[in-house]
C-alpha positions in Angstrom: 0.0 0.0 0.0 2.9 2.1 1.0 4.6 1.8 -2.3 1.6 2.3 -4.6 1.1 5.7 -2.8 4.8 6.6 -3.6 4.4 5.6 -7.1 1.4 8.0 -7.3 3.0 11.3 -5.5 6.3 10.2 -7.9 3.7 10.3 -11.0 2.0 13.5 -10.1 5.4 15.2 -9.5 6.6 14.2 -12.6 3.5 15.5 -14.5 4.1 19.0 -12.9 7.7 18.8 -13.9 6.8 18.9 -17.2 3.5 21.2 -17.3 6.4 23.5 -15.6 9.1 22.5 -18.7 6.9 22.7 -21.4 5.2 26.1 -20.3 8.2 27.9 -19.3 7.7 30.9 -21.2 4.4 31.9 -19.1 6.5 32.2 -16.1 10.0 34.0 -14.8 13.0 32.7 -15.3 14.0 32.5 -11.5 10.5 31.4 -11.0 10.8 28.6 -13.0 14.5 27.4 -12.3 13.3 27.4 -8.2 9.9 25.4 -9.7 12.4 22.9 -11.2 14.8 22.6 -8.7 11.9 21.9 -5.8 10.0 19.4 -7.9 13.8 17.1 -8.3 14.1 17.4 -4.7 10.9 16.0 -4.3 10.7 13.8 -7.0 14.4 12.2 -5.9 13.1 12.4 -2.1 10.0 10.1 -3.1 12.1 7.7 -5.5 14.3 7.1 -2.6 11.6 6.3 -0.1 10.2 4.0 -3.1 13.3 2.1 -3.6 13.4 1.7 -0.1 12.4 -2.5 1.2 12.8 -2.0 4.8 12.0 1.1 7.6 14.5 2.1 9.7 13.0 0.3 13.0 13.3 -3.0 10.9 17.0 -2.3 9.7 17.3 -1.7 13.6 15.4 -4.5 14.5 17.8 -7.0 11.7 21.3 -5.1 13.5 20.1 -6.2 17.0 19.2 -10.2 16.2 22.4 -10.3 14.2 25.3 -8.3 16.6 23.1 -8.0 20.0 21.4 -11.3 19.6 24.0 -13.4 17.4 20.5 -14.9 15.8 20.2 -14.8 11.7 16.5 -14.1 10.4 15.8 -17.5 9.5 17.6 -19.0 12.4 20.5 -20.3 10.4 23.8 -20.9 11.5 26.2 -18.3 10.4 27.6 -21.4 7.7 24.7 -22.4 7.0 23.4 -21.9 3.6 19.0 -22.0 2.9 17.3 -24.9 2.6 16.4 -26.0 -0.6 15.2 -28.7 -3.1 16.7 -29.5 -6.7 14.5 -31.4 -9.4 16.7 -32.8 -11.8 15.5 -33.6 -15.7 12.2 -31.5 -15.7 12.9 -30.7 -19.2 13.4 -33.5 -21.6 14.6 -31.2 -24.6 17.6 -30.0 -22.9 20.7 -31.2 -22.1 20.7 -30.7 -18.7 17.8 -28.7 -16.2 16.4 -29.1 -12.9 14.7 -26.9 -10.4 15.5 -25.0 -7.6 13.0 -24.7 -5.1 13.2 -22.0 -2.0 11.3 -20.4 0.9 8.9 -23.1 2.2 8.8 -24.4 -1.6 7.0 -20.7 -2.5 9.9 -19.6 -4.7 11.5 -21.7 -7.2 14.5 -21.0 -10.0 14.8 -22.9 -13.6 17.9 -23.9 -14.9 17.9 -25.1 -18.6 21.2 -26.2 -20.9 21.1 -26.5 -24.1 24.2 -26.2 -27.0 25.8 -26.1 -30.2 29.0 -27.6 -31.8 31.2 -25.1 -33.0 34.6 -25.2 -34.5 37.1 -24.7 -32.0 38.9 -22.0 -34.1 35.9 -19.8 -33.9 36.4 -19.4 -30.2 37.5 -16.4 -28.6 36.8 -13.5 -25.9 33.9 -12.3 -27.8 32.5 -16.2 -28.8 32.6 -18.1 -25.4 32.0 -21.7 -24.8 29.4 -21.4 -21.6 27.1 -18.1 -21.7 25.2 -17.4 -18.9 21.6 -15.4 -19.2 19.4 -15.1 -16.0 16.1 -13.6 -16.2 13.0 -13.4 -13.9 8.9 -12.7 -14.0 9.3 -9.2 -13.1 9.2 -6.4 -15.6 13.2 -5.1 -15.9 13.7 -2.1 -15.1 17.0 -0.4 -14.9 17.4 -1.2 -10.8 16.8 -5.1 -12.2 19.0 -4.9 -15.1 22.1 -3.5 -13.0 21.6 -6.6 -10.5 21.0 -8.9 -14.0 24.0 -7.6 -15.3 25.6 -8.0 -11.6 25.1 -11.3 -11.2 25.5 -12.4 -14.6 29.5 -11.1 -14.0 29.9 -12.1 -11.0 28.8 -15.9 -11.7 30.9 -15.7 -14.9 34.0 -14.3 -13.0 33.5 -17.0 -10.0 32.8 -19.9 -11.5 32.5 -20.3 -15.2 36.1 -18.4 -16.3 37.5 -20.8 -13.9 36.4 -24.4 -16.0 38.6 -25.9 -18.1 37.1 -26.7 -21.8 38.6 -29.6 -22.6 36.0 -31.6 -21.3 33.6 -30.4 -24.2 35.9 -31.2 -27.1 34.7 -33.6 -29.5 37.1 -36.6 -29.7 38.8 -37.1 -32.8 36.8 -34.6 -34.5 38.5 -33.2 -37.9 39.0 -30.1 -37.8 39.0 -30.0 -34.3 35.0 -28.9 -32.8 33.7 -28.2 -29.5 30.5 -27.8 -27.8 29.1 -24.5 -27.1 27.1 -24.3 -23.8 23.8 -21.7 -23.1 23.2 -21.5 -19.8 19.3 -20.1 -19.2 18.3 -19.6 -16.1 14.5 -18.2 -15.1 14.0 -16.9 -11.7 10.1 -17.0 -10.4 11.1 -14.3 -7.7 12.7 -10.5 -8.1 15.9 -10.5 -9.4 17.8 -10.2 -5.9 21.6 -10.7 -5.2 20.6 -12.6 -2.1 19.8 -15.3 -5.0 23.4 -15.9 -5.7 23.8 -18.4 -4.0 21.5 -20.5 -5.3 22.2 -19.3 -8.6 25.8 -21.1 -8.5 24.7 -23.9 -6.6 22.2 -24.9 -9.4 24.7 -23.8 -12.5 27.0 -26.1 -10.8 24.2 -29.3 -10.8 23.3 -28.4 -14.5 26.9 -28.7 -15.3 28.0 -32.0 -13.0 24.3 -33.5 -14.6 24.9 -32.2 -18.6 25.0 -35.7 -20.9 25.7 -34.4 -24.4 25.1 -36.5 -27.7 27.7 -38.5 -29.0 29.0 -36.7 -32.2 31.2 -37.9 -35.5 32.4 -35.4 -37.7 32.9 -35.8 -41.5 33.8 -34.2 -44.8 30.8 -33.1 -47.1 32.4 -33.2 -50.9 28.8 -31.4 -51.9 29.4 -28.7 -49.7 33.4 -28.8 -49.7 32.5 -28.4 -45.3 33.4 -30.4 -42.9 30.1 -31.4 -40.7 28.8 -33.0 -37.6 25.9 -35.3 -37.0 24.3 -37.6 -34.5 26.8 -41.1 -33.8 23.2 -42.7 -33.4 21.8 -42.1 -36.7 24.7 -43.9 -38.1 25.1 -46.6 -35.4 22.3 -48.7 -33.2 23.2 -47.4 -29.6 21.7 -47.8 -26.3 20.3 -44.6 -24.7 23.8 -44.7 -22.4 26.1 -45.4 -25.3 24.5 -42.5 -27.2 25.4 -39.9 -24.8 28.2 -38.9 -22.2 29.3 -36.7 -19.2 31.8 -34.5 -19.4 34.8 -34.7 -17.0 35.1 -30.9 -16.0 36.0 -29.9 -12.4 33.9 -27.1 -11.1 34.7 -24.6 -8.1 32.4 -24.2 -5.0 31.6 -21.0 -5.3 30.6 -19.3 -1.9 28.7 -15.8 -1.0 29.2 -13.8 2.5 27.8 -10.6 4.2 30.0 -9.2 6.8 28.8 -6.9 9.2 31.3 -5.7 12.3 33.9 -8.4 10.8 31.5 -11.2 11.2 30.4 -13.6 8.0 27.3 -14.8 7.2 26.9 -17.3 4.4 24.3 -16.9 1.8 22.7 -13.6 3.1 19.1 -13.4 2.6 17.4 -10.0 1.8 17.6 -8.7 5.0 20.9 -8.6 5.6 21.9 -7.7 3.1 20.8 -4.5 3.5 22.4 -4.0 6.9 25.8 -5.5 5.9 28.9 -3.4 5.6 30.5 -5.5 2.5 29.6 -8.5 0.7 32.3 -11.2 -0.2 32.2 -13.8 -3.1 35.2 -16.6 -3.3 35.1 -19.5 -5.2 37.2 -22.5 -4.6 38.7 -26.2 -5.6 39.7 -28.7 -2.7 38.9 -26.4 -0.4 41.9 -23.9 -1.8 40.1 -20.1 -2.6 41.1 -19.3 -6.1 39.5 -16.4 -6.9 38.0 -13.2 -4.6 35.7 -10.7 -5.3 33.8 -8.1 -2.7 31.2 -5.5 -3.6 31.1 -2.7 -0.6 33.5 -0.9 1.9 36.8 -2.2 2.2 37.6 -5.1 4.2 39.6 -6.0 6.4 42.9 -8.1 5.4 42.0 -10.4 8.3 38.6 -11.6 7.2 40.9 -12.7 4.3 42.9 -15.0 6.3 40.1 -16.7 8.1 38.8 -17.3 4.7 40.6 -20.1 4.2 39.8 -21.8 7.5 36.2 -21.1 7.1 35.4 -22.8 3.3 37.3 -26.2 4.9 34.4 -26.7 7.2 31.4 -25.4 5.5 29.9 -28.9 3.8 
């Protein structure tokens, strides 16, 4: 209710910000820079309050369970990450999907692979081998499409730039092909960074679960190509000889709020937005190999205790 009456006031002021900018002429100049000025304060006053999820007696409320009370929102441990189910196979069509489902089973996330051979030589920075798209119910606007964006980097930083390829290469394939990966993701929920977690967690099932077609590549003397094509449409194979898994190793990857030098694992909305600094690491054998934070600066010793933290989070 409090949100649709901030939308209102914000579409009023905008409609006298520009009865005021279209009619300028009828009025003085000072008169009309102050009229301007006033109705941006206002206008950026309301946004804010708009944008705003939580009152300040919550944010209060979430410091005091968290530093006064050392209890999360949802009762977690501080390593603990959400509950959560996965369904695997819910689409047939693809070569790998399953299902995510969150919050008492009220929120769920989609993960769908599907792919293309390509010829290796074709790759490079601008052609990659695993794209990434996520995309939800709501309408985008440009608050959703910077957190999009956001996670879309931040996944592909963590965990995807960190795969090795070889695993989709098509064996004894002349010239040499690969497989190209897409990556869809749907999210029945806002687009949130509190998701991320489950975001890698499912990217990494899709990937572990991904059977791709067995493929034999020959020389067309019609076209003067070389081409691919199903093994099965040559040879009688079982469903299991048809296909395979790839042999790819694939970080953990692992998000963290800190507020007064204290990590959470997989924030949740609400803290979130009381934390000083967000941390992402993903890592292999329980060794970190790659670090990103969005926030203030942290300090050097959360760092350190990093590395003893991932080796007992299960």
């Amino acid at each position: 209710m409090k949100k649709s009456i901030l939308r209102i006031i914000r579409y009023i002021l905008l409609f006298f910000y520009f009865f005021f900018f279209i009619f300028e002429f009828y009025f003085e100049f000072e008169l009309f820079i102050f009229s301007i000025f006033f109705l941006n304060f206002f206008y950026l006053f309301f946004y804010y309050l708009n944008m705003s999820k939580y009152s300040s007696n919550e944010i209060l409320f979430f410091k005091q369970l968290l530093i006064d009370n050392d209890i999360r929102i949802d009762g977690r441990d501080k390593m603990e990450i959400r509950q959560y189910n996965i369904t695997y196979n819910i689409i047939q069509t693809c070569l790998s999907s399953l299902k995510i489902t969150y919050n008492n089973s009220k929120n769920e996330i989609i993960f769908a692979i599907k792919g293309e051979v390509i010829h290796l030589s074709d790759v490079n920075k601008e052609n990659k081998l695993i794209n990434v798209a996520i995309d939800s119910m709501n309408k985008l606007n440009d608050e959703n499409t910077k957190i999009k964006t956001q996670l879309e980097n931040l996944i592909q930083n963590l965990l995807i730039s960190q795969l090795e390829y070889n695993g989709l290469k098509i064996e004894k394939s002349k010239p040499e092909m690969i497989w190209k990966i897409y990556i869809d993701i749907f999210i029945f929920d806002e687009l949130k960074l509190s998701l991320f977690q489950l975001l890698a967690i499912g990217i990494k099932e899709a990937l572990i679960n991904i059977k791709l077609p067995k493929i034999i590549t020959f020389y067309n003397d019609l076209t003067k190509n070389y081409e691919y094509d199903l093994k099965s449409n040559y040879e009688e194979l079982t469903e299991d000889e048809s296909q395979y898994q790839i042999k790819i190793t694939i970080p953990n990857v692992y998000c963290f709020a800190i507020l007064n030098n204290l990590l959470f694992l997989d924030p949740v909305d609400e803290e979130l937005c009381i934390t000083n600094s967000i941390i992402f690491i993903s890592e292999i054998n329980k060794e970190i190999i790659n670090i990103q934070s969005i926030g203030s600066s942290v300090d050097p010793i959360i760092y350190v205790d990093l590395g003893n933290i991932i080796k007992t989070i299960k």
